[in-house]
Backbone bond lengths (Angstrom), bond angles and torsions (degrees), N, CA, C in turn:
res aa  C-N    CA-C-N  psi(-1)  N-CA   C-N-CA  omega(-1)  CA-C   N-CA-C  phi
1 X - - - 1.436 - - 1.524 108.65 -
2 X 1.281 124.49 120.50 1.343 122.88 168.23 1.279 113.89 -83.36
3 X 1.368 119.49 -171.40 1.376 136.30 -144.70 1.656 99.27 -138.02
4 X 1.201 136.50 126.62 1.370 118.21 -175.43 1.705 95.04 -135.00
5 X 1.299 104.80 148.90 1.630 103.20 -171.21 1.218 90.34 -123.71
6 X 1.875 98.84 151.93 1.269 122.66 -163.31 1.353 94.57 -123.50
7 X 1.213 121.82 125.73 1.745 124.83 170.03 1.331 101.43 -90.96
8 X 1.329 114.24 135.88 1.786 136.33 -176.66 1.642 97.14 -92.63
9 X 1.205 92.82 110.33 2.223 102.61 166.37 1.526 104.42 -28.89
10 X 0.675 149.02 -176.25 1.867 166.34 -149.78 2.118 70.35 -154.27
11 X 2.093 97.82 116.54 0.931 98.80 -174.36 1.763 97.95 -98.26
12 X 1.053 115.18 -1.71 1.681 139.73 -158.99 1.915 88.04 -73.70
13 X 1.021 108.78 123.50 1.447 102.18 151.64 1.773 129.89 -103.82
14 X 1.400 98.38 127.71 1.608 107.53 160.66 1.145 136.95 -17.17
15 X 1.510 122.51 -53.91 1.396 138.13 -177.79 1.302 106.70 -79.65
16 X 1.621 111.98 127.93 1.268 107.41 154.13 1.740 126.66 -97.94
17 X 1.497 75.29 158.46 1.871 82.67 -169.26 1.810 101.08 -78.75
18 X 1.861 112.26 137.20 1.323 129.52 -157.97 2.250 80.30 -81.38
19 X 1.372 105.13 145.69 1.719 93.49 151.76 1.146 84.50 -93.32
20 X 1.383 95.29 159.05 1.470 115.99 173.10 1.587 88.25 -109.95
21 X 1.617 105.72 146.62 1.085 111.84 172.51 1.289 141.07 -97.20
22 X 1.151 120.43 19.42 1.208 134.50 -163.35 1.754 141.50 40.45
23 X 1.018 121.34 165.38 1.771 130.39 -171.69 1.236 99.85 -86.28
24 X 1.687 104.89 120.43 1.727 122.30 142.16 1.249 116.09 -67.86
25 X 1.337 111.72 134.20 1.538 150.01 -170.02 1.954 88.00 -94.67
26 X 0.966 90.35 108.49 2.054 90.57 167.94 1.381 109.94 -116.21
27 X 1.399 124.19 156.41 1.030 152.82 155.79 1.240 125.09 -100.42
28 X 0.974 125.54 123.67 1.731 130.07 174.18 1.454 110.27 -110.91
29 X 1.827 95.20 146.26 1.544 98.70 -175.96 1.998 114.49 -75.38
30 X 1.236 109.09 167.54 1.458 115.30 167.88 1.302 106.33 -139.05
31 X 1.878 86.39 177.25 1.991 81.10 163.01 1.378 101.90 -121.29
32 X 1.389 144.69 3.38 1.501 149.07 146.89 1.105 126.52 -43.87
33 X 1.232 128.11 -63.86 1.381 110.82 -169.73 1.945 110.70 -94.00
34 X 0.927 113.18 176.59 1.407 122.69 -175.79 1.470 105.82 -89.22
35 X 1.635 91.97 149.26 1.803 83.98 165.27 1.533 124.56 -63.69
36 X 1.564 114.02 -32.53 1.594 108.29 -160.09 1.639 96.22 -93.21
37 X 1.301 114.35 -0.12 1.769 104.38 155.73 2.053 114.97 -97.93
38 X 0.937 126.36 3.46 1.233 148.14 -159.06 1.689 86.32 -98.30
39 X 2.073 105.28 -63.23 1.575 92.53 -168.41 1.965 107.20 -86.65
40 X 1.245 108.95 2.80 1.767 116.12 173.07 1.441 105.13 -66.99
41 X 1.321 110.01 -53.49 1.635 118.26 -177.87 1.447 114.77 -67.55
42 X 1.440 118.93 -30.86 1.729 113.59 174.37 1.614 102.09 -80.33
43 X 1.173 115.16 -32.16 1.265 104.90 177.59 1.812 122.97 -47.85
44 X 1.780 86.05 -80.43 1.578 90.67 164.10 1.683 133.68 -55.46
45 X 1.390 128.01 -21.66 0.854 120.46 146.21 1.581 164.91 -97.12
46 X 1.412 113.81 4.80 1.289 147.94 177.24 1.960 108.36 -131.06
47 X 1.000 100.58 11.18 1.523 108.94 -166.51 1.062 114.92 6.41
48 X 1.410 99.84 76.02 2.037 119.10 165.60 1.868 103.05 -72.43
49 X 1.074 109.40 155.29 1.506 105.73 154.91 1.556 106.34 -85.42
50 X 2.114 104.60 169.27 1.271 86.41 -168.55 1.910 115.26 -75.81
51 X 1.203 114.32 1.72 1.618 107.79 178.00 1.907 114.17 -86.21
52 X 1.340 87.61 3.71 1.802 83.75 -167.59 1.932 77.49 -124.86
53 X 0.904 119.14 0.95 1.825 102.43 161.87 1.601 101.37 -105.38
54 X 1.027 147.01 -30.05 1.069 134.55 156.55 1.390 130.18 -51.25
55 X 1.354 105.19 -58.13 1.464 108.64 161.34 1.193 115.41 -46.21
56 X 1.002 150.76 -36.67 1.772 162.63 171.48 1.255 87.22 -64.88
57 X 1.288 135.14 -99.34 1.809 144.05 172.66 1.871 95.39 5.74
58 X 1.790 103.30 -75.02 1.866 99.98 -160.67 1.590 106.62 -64.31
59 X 1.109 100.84 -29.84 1.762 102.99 173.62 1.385 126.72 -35.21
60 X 1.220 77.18 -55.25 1.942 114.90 179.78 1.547 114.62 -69.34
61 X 1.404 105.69 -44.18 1.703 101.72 -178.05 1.177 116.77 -107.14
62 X 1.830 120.51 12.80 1.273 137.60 147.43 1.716 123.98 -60.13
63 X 1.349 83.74 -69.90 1.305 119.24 -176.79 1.671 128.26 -76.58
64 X 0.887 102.16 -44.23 1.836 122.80 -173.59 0.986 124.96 95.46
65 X 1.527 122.33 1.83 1.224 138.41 171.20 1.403 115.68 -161.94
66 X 1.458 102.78 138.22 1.742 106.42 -161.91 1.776 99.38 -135.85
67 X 1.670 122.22 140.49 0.887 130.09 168.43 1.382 122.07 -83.16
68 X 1.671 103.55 101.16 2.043 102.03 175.47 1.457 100.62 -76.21
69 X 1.185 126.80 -29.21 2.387 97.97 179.16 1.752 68.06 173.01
70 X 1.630 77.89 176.74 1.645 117.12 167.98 1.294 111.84 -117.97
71 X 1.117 118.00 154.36 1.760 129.96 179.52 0.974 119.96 -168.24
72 X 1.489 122.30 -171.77 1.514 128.14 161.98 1.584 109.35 -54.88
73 X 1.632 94.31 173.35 1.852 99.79 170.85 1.465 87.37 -55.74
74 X 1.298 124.83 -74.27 1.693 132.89 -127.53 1.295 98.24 -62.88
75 X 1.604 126.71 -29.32 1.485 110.57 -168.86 1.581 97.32 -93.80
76 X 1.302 138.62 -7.31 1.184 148.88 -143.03 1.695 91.65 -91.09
77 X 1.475 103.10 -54.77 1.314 118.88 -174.12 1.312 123.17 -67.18
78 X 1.770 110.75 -40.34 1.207 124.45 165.89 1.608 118.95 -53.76
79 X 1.063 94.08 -42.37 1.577 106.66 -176.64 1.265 106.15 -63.37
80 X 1.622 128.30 -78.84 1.149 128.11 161.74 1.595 135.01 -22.42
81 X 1.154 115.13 -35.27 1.090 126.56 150.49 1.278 144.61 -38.56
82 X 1.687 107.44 -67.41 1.174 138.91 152.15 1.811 112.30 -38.08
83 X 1.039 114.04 -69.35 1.500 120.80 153.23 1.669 117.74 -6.76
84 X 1.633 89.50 -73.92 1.758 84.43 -155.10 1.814 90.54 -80.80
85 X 1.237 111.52 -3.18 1.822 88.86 -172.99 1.620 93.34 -99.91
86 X 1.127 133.47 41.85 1.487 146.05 158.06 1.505 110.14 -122.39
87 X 1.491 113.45 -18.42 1.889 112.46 152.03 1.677 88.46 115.13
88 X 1.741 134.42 28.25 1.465 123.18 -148.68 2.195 71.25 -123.13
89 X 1.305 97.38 175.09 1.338 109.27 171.31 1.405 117.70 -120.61
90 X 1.476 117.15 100.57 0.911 132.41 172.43 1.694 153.17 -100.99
91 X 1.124 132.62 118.80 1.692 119.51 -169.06 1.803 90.12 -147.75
92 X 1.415 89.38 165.71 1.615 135.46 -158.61 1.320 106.58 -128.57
93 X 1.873 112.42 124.72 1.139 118.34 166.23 1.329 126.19 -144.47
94 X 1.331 127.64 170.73 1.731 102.26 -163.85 1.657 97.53 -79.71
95 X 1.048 109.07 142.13 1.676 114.94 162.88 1.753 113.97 -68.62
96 X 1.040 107.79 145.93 1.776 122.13 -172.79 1.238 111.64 -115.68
């Protein structure tokens, strides 16, 4: 009886997997709403604490646009969402 050898595929793959980097959550400035309802709404909805919704808030009314987080699409969208149906101005872009 012989012996016959079987070579095993290289189970390892070549390609590496890209991270994807995920979607910024933006804020845009106004002149309507207030700041201390601006950091109520990031609170309750992105559940910032209140020093990291403020900080988001001066960003925003510095700047004209302020970064609330990065994430997936799905929370990106949710979030954003959430935003404008509280009356805030909101958009999503891929992070780089």
């Amino acid at each position: 009886m012989s012996t016959q050898v079987i070579n095993k595929p290289d189970t390892k793959s070549n390609t590496k997997r890209r991270h994807d980097p995920g979607y910024k959550v933006l804020l845009h400035n106004d002149s309507y709403n207030t700041m201390e309802y601006v950091v109520q709404v990031l609170m309750e909805t992105v559940s910032l604490s209140e020093p990291q919704a403020v900080s988001v808030m001066m960003e925003t009314h510095q700047t004209g646009v302020g970064l609330v987080t990065t994430c997936a699409l799905e929370h990106a969208e949710f979030y954003c969402e959430s935003l404008k149906s509280r009356g805030l101005t909101s958009t999503i872009e891929p992070a780089e």
